[in-house]
C-alpha positions, -999 to +999 in steps of 0.1 A: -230-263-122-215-288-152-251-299-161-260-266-163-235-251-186-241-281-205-277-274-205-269-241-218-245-246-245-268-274-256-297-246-258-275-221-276-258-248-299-299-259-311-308-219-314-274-215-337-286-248-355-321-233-363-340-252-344-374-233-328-369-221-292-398-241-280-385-276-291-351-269-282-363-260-248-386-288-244-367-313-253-332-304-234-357-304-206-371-342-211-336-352-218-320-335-187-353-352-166-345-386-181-307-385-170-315-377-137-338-405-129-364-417-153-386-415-123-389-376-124-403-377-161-442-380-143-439-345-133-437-336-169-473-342-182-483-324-149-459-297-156-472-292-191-513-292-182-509-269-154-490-245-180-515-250-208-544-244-183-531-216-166-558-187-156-535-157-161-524-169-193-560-168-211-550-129-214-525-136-238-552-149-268-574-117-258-553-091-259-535-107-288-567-105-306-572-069-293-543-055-307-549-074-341-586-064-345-570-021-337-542-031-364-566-044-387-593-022-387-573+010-398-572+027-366-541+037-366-536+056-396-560+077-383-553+080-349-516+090-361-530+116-383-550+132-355-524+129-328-500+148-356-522+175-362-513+182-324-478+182-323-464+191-354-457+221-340-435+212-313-395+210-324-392+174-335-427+177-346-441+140-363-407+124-342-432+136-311-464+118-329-442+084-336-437+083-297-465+094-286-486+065-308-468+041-301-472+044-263-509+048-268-509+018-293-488-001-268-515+002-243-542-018-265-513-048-284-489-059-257-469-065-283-436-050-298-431-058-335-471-054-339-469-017-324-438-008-345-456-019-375-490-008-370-473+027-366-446+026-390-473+020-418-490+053-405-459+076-401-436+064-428-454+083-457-455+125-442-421+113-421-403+105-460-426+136-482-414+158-453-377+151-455-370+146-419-338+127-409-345+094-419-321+077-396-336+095-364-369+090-380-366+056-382-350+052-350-377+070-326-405+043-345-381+015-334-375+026-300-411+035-299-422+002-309-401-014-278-427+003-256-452-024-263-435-054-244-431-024-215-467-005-211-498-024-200-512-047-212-475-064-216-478-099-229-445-106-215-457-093-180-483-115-183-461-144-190-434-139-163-464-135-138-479-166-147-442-183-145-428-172-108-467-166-099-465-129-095-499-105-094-504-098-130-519-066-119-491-057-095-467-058-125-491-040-150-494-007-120-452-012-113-450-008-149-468+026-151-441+049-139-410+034-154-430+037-188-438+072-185-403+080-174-388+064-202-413+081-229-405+116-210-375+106-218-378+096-255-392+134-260-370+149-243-341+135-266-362+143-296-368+180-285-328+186-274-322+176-307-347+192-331-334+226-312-298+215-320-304+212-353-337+221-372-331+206-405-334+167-387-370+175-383-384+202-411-411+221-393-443+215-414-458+244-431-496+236-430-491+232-394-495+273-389-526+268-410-545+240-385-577+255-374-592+247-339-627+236-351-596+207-373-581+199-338-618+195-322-631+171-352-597+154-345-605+145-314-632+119-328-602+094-342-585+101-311-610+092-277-618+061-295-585+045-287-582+060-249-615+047-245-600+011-250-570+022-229-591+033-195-615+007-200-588-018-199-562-003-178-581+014-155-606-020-146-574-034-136-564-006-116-593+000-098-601-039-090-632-040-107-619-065-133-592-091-134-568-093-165-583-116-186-618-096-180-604-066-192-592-083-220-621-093-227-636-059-227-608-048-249-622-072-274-656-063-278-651-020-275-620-030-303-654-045-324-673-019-315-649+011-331-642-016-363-680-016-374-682+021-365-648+024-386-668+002-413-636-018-411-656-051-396-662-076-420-657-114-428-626-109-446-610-090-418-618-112-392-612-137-404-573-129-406-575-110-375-586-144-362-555-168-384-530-139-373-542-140-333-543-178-331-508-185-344-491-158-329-509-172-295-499-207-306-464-197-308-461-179-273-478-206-253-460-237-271-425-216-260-442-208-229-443-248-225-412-257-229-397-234-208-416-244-182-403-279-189-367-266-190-379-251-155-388-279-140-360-300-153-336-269-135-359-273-103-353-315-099-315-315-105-315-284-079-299-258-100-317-227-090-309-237-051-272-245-061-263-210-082-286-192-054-261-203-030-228-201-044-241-162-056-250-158-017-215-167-004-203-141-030-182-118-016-193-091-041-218-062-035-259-074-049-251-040-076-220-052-093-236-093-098-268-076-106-243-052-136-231-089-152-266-104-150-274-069-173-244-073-192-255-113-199-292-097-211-278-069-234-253-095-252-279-125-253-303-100-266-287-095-294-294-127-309-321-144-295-358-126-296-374-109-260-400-134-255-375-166-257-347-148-238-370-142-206-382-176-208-351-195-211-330-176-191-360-172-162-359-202-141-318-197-137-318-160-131-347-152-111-337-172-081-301-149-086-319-121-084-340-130-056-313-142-032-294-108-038-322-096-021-340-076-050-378-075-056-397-099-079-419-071-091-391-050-097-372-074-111-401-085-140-404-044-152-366-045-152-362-074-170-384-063-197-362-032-198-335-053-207-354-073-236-364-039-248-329-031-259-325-063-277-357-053-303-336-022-311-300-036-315-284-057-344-279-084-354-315-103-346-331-065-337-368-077-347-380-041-347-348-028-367-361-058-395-398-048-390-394-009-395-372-023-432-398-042-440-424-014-439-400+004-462-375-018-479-360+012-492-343+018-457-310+006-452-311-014-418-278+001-407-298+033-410-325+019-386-296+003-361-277+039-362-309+058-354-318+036-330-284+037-308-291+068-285-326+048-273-304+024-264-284+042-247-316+061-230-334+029-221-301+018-198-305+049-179-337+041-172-326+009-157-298+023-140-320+048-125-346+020-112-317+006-098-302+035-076-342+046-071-363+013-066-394+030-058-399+044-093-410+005-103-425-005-067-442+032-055-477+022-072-481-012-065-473-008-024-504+020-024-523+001-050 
């Protein structure tokens, strides 16, 4: 227990210093190996090849690359457009689109800051000439934008499979209902509160004067990006493909729209290319030093040593698994989702385990948690990236608006607690 508070501190003490997560996880690993008995330190070339060539993690580059080639080739902005010519007439009108994009949008970047951006750049524009609220505005892109470390095809699913060698597919089918409960209940906040009060979401006046052939020629920006989704999502579902196939898939139909788009030329690929490659480079070197900081936790016998002193806790599995969600919401709040999961993983997920809860459950959970550390200040990445797409935005405005999603992504959790089977329903009939 000493080596591991030490190990921790030490981790926290390099993150406060400014050091990069993957380093200061590597090398507290190496260390931590080397004063235990220099002997151990073989496992660690092992360790690190068996991470680097890990099957379930060529998804990562390919869905990466997915997502950037959709941002890239101006998708969005029109997608957005059409899905708002739908909805704007609902109360909460665009607030409805900015949700509902950004789940779609999830489904084809696995990624959280990427799908806040790529949306934010659509909706900022009619969301600021229409005067809706700017701090709810701003808020629902936020919250929206966590959806993309949640919905399939979740990069950080894929990662925490390939780390305690779970079914990447399991988790992407136990993910389904958890994220459609917690967009239901994104719009249902949004529509309690534009019926409240009107004037936080102007209703827009040229949406009385939308013709239906305008909503059928709409649909042509629209089936383009479902097509990706069910080609994807459902190849996994139905068995026909594994993950890394369907990422592959999700490449070439991504290509396919960008020519059709005219969007597909040298200049964009190539930084659809620099952008996928670094952001991959990043995830896999952190990726690697966790799973040296793992193994490092596994030879000293940590994970068996807190799994047993938790066991012979006379406290009900609820109220240890309540401080392990209390540690999450805190920690999240200054270290970023990916390197949170991955430096916390090899501790908690034995804890978690030996209470008796589900792995699978315990992954969608988990990123449940990391979702509300994108949204709340002071290291909120999607607070900084929705300020960045307008600097004109005050980030307390972002924070403010984004504190009731907050509030309605912990229900969430706390329901899939009391009710288990909304996470593991799917994958036991899958």
């Amino acid at each position: 227990m000493t080596i591991m508070l030490l190990m921790i501190a030490s981790i926290l003490f390099l993150l406060g210093a400014g050091f990069p997560i993957a380093l200061v996880l590597g090398v507290i690993g190496v260390i931590s190996t080397f004063l235990l008995d220099p002997k151990y330190m073989s496992g660690i070339p092992h360790t690190v090849f068996n991470t680097a060539t890990a099957e379930p993690l060529i998804a990562v580059p390919l869905f990466i690359l997915m997502g950037q080639i959709i941002q890239q080739s101006k998708v969005a902005e029109r997608f957005y457009s059409s899905v708002a010519l739908w909805l704007r007439p609902i109360p909460g009108g665009l607030l409805h689109s900015n949700i509902t994009v950004c789940t779609v949008f999830s489904a084809v970047s696995g990624a959280s800051v990427a799908t806040a951006a790529t949306v934010a750049t659509a909706a900022m524009p009619n969301l600021e000439r229409l005067g809706y609220d700017r701090r709810l505005s701003t808020g629902t892109l936020a919250a929206g934008g966590t959806l993309g470390i949640l919905i399939p095809p979740s990069i950080p699913l894929i990662v925490y499979g390939s780390i305690v060698e779970e079914s990447i597919g399991s988790l992407f089918i136990a993910a389904i209902l958890p994220a459609l409960l917690l967009v239901l209940m994104f719009h249902l906040f949004i529509f309690i509160r534009a019926l409240i009060d009107p004037d936080l979401a102007p209703i827009d006046k040229g949406a009385s004067s939308v013709t239906l052939r305008e909503l059928f020629l709409s649909l042509g920006d629209i089936l383009p990006v479902f097509a990706i989704v069910a080609a994807v999502l459902g190849g996994i579902y139905a068995g026909w493909t594994t993950s890394t196939e369907a990422a592959a898939v999700g490449v070439f139909m991504a290509l396919v729209i960008a020519a059709v788009y005219n969007s597909l030329n040298i200049k964009m690929l190539r930084k659809v290319f620099i952008d996928a490659i670094m952001l991959t480079s990043m995830i896999l070197f952190i990726v690697i030093g966790a799973q040296i900081f793992s193994y490092s936790v596994f030879v000293w016998g940590i994970n068996s040593t807190i799994g047993d002193f938790v066991g012979n806790l006379d406290l009900h599995p609820v109220a240890i698994f309540s401080v392990i969600v209390l540690i999450y919401i805190t920690l999240g709040m200054f270290v970023d989702a990916l390197s949170l999961m991955l430096m916390t993983i090899a501790i908690v997920h034995p804890i978690v385990t030996n209470l008796g809860f589900d792995s699978i459950w315990f992954g969608v959970v988990l990123v449940l948690l990391l979702e509300v550390g994108l949204i709340t200040p002071p290291v909120g990445m999607n607070l900084f990236t929705i300020k960045a797409v307008n600097p004109k935005i005050l980030l307390s405005d972002v924070a403010y608006g984004s504190l009731p999603f907050v509030l309605i992504i912990l229900m969430a959790v706390m329901l899939m607690v009391i009710f288990p089977k909304i996470v593991l329903w799917l994958p036991f009939y899958a």
